[in-house]
C-alpha positions in Angstrom: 27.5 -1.8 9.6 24.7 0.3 7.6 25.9 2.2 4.7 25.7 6.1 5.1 22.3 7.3 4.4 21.6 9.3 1.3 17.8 10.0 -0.1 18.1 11.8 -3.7 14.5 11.3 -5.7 15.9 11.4 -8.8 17.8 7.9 -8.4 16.4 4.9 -10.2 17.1 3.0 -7.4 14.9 5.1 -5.1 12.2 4.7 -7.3 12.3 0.9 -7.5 12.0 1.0 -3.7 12.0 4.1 -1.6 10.6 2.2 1.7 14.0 1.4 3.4 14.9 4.7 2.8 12.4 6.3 4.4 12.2 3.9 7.4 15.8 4.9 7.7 14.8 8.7 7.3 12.4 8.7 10.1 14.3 6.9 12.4 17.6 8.2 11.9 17.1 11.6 9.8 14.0 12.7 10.2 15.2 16.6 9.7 17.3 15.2 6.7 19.9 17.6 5.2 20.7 16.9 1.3 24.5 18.7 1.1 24.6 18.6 -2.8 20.6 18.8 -4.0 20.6 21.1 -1.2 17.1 20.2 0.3 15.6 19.0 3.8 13.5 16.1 4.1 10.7 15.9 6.1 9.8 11.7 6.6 7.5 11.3 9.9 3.9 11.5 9.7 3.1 14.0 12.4 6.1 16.3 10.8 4.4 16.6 7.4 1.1 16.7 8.5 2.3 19.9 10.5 4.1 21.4 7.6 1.3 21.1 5.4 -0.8 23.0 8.0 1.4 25.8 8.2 1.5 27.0 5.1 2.7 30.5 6.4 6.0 28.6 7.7 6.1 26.2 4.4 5.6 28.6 1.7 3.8 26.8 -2.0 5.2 30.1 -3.5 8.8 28.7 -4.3 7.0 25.7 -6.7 5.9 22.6 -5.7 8.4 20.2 -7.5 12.5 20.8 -6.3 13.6 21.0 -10.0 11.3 23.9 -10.2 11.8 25.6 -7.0 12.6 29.6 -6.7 13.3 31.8 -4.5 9.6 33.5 -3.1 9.0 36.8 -4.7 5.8 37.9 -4.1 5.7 41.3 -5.7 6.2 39.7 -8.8 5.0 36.1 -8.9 7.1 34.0 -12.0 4.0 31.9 -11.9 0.5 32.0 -10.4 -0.3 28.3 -10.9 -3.0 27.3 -8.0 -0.9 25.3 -6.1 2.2 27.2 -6.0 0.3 30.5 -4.1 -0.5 31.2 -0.8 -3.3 32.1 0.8 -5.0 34.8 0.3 -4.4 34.8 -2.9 -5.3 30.8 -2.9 -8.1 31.0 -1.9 -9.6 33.5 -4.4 -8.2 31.3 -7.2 -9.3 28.0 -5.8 -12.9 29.5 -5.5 -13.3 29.8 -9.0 -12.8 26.0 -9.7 -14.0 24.2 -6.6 -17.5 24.0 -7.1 -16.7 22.2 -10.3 -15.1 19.2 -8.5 -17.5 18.9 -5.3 -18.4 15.2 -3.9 -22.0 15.7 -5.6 -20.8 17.0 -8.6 -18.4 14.8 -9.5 -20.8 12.0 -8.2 -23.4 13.0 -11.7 -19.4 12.2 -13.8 -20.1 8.1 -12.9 -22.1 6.5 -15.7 -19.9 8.8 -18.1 -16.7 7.9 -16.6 -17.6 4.2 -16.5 -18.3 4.3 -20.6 -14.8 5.9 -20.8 -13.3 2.9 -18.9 -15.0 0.2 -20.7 -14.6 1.3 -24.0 -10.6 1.3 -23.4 -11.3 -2.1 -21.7 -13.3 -3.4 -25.0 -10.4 -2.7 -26.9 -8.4 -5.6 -25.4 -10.8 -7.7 -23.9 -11.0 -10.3 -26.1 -7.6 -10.7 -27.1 -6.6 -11.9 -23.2 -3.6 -9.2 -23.4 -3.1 -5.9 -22.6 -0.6 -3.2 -21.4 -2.7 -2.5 -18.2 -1.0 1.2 -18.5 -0.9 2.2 -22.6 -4.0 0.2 -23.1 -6.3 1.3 -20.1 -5.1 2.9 -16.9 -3.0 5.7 -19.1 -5.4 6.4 -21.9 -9.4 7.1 -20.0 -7.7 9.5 -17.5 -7.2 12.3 -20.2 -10.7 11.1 -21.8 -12.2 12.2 -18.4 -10.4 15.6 -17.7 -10.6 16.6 -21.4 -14.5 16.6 -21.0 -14.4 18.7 -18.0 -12.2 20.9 -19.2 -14.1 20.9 -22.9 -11.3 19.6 -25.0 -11.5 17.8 -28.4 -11.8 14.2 -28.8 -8.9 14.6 -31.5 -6.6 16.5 -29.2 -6.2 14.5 -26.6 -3.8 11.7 -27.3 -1.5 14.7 -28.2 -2.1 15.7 -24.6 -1.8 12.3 -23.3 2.0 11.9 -24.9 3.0 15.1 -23.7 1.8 14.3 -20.1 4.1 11.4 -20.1 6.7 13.0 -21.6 7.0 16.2 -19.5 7.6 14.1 -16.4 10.3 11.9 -17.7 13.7 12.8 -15.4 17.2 11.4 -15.7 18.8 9.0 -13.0 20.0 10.7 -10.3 19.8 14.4 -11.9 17.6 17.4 -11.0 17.9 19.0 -14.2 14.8 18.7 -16.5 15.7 16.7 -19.4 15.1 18.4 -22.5 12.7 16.1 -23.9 10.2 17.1 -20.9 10.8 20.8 -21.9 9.9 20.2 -25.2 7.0 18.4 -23.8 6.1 21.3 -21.4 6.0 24.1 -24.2 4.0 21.9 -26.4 1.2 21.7 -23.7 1.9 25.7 -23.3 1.5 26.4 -27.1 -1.2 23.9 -27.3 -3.0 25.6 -24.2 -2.1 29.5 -26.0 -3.8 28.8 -29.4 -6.8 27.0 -27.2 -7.9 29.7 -25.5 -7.5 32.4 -27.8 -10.1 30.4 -29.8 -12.6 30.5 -26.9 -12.5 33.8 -26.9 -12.8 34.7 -29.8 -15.4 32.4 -30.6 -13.6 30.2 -32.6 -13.9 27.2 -30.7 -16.9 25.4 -28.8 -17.3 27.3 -26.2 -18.1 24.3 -23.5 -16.0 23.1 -20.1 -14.3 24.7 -17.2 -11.5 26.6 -19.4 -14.3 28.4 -20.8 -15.8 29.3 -17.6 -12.5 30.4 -16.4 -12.3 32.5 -19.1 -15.9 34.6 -18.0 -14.6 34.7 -14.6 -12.9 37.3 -11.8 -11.2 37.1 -9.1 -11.1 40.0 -6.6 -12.7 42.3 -9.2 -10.3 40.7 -12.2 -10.4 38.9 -15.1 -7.4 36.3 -14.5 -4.5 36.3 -16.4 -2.9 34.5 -19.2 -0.4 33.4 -16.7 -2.8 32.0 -14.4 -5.4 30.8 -16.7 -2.0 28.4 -18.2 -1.3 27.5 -15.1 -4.2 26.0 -14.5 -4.4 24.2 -17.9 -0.8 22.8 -16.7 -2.2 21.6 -13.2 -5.3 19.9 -14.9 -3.4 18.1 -17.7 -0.5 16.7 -15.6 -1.9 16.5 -12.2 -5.1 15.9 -13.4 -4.2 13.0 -15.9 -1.0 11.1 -14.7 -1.6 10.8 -11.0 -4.8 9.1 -11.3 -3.7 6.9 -14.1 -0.2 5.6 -11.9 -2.7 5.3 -9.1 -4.7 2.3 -11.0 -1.4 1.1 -12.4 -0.5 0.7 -8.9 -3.4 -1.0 -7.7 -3.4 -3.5 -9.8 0.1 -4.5 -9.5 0.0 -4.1 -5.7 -3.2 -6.5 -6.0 -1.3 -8.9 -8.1 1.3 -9.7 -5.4 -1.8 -9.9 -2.8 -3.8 -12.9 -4.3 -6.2 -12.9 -0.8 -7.0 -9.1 -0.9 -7.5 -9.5 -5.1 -9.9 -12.5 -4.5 -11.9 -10.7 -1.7 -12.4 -7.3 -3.6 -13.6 -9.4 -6.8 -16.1 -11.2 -4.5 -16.9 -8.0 -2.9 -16.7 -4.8 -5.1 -18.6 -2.8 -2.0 -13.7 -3.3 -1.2 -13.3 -1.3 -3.8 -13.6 2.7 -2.2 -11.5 1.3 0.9 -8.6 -0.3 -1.6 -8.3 3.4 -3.7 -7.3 4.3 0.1 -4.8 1.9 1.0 -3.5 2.1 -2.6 -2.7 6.2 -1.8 -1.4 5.5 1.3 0.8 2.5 0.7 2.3 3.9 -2.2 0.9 7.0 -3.5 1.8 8.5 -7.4 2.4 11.5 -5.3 5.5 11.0 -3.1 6.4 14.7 -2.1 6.0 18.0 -2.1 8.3 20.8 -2.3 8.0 23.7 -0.2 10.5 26.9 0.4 11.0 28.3 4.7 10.0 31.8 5.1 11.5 31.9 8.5 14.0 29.6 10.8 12.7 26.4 12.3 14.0 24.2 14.6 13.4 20.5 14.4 14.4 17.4 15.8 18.1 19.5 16.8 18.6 20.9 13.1 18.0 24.4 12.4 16.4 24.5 8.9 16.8 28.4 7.6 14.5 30.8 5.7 14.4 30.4 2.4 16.0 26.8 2.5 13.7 24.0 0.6 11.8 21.1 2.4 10.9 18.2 0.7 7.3 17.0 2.4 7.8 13.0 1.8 4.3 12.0 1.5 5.4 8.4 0.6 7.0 8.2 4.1 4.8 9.8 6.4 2.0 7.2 5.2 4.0 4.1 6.2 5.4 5.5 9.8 4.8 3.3 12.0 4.4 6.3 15.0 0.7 6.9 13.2 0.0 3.7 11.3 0.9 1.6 14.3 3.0 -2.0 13.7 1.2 -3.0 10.3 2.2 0.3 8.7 4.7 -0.5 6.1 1.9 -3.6 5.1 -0.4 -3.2 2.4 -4.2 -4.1 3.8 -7.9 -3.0 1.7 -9.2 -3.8 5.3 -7.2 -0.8 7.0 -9.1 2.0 8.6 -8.7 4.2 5.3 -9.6 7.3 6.7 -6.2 8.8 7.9 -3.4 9.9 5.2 -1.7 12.2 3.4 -1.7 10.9 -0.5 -3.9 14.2 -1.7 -2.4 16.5 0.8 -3.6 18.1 3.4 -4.4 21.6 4.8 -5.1 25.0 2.5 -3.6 22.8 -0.4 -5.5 19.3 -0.3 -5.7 18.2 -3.7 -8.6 20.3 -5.3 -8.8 16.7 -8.0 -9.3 14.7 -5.2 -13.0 13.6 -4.8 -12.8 13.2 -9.4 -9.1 10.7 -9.0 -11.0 8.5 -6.1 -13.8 8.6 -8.3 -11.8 7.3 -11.1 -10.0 4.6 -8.9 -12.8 3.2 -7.9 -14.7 2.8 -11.4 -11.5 1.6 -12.8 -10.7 -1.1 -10.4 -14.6 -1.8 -10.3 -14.5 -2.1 -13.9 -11.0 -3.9 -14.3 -11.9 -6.6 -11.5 -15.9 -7.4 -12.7 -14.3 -7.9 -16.5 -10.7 -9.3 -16.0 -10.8 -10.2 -12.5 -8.0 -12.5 -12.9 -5.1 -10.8 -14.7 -1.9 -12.4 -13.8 1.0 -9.6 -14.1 4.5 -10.3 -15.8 6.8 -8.8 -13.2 9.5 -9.6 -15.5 8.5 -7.1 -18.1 6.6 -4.4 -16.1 8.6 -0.9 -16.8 9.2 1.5 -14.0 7.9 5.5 -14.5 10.8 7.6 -13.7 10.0 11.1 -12.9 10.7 13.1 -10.1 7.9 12.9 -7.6 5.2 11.0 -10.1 5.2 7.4 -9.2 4.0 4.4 -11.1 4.3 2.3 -14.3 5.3 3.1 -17.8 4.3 -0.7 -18.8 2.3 -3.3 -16.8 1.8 -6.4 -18.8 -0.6 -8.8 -17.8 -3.2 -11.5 -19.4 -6.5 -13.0 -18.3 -9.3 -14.9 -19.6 -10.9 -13.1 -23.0 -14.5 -12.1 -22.7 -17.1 -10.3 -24.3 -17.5 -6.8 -25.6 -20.0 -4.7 -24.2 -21.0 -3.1 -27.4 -23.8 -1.2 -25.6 -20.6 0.8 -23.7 -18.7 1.3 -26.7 -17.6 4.3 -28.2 
């Protein structure tokens, strides 16, 4: 006899592995009522896919994370970060920041982020060792959105610590820890002083927080509010997705020896394998969304103002859209249908920089130390709410040279 089902993504135990949980919530739950986090969970692929899409039903404006959900107030927004408003108001905000991270744009970023990756990559290379995630994956992340948001060199292993800190949660508790508070108003404070200094001319005056700061939107300069909000979005979203998604990639790789020895003999694998990494286990594994009317689904009645957990990490391994193989991980998949960045009004604006990333990373990571072995015994889990990935990834591999060109 199964044991009664319970999802709660604050427990450890959910992080190690959430997959027979959420085969069990799509075939059994898939309306899933939590009684004492007091959330739904949406698990099926065709369920989420629709929520996202109707973002008038499944409202951003109630925040994006459960810890921080709200109730909706939109005559006087708590927050105006990007991805916790609704169109229209979106889609004024996202206008100001799109064009930065467009395919082609992005594209001219290469060369630059490739010198990022190498020099973290020369710092170990000869010694055979490394902490795939404090030596490499979780250090050139911040490197690469600090220069397109124009911050300091010297600033940004301050950011980088309180990235990892702010996302920290507790076994099985909602409540924010106050360590990631802490972690949260230094970013604030840091963010504050930062752009008082732009305008005031005290500071360089290069990078998208700068051109923020010249800009309108419907006839406005934007806020203080809003302009933090988006220094929050870039830093954490920005910088710890992208660097659990390589973490992931690797050790996903490490357990599939074939796949590992056919993208290392073939690097053309490597776009296809950032795919499969996102949808076989993305950093991102929900969303949180708040009902601004009654829905009806699969005989549950899910009531205004009620939060819905979108599980991202489910959906992309149902079987009903992925077919048999789903819940396998495969670089040869068709990696054109998933949900890891989102979809609909809210599809991650970052998304076209983090594949970019992926793939010079893992390009990088498998032309120089192709073949890492991983200690599984020692690899340390990330535990945050809906971030997931590695804190530490051991692994070793056959020194090699410098490339003293490439270094900073």
């Amino acid at each position: 006899m199964s044991s009664p089902l319970v999802y709660n993504p604050y427990a450890f135990t959910v992080h190690d592995n959430p997959y027979d949980t959420y085969r069990r919530l799509r075939d059994e739950a898939p309306a899933y009522w939590n009684p004492d986090l007091r959330f739904w969970a949406l698990s099926r692929f065709d369920d989420v896919q629709g929520a996202f899409r109707d973002h008038e039903t499944y409202s951003s404006a109630g925040g994006v994370a459960l810890e921080g959900r709200r109730p909706i107030d939109r005559d006087n927004p708590r927050f105006r970060e990007i991805i916790e408003v609704d169109p229209p108001e979106h889609t004024a905000l996202r206008a100001l920041v799109s064009r930065v991270f467009t395919v082609r744009r992005v594209a001219l970023m290469e060369d630059e982020i490739r010198r990022i990756v190498n020099h973290y990559i020369d710092t170990v290379i000869e010694s055979g060792r490394a902490d795939l995630m404090s030596d490499v994956a979780g250090c050139f992340p911040m490197d690469v959105i600090s220069a397109v948001l124009g911050i300091p060199e010297s600033d940004r292993d301050t950011l980088r610590d309180c990235a990892d800190r702010g996302l920290v949660r507790e076994d099985g508790s909602m409540e924010i820890p106050g360590e990631a508070v802490e972690a949260i108003l230094e970013v604030l404070a840091y963010f504050t002083e930062d752009l008082e200094r732009r305008r005031t001319r005290q500071a360089p005056g290069d990078g998208l927080l700068s051109d923020l700061l010249g800009l309108e939107v419907d006839g406005r300069a934007l806020t203080e509010v809003e302009l933090l909000g988006f220094c929050l979005l870039f830093v954490f979203a920005g910088f710890e997705t992208t660097a659990k998604m390589v973490g992931n990639a690797v050790e996903l790789l490490s357990r599939h020896p074939d796949q590992r020895a056919a993208l290392v003999a073939d690097p053309s694998l490597v776009p296809q394998t950032v795919e499969e990494v996102v949808r076989f286990h993305s950093s991102t594994q929900y969303m949180h969304r708040t009902l601004t009317r009654d829905v009806e689904m699969h005989g549950r009645r899910m009531r205004e103002g009620d939060s819905v957990l979108l599980l991202i990490g489910a959906a992309n391994q149902d079987e009903r859209e992925f077919g048999p193989t789903a819940t396998e991980f495969d670089i040869f998949r068709d990696p054109e249908r998933h949900l890891g960045f989102g979809y609909g009004v809210h599809f991650c604006l970052g998304a076209a920089l983090a594949r970019l990333e992926g793939k010079v990373a893992l390009e990088e990571i498998h032309r120089r130390m192709g073949d890492y072995t991983v200690d599984h015994d020692h690899k340390v889990r990330f535990h945050s709410g809906n971030v997931s990935g590695w804190k530490s990834l051991p692994i070793s591999f056959t020194p090699g040279p410098r490339l003293e060109s490439d270094t900073a």
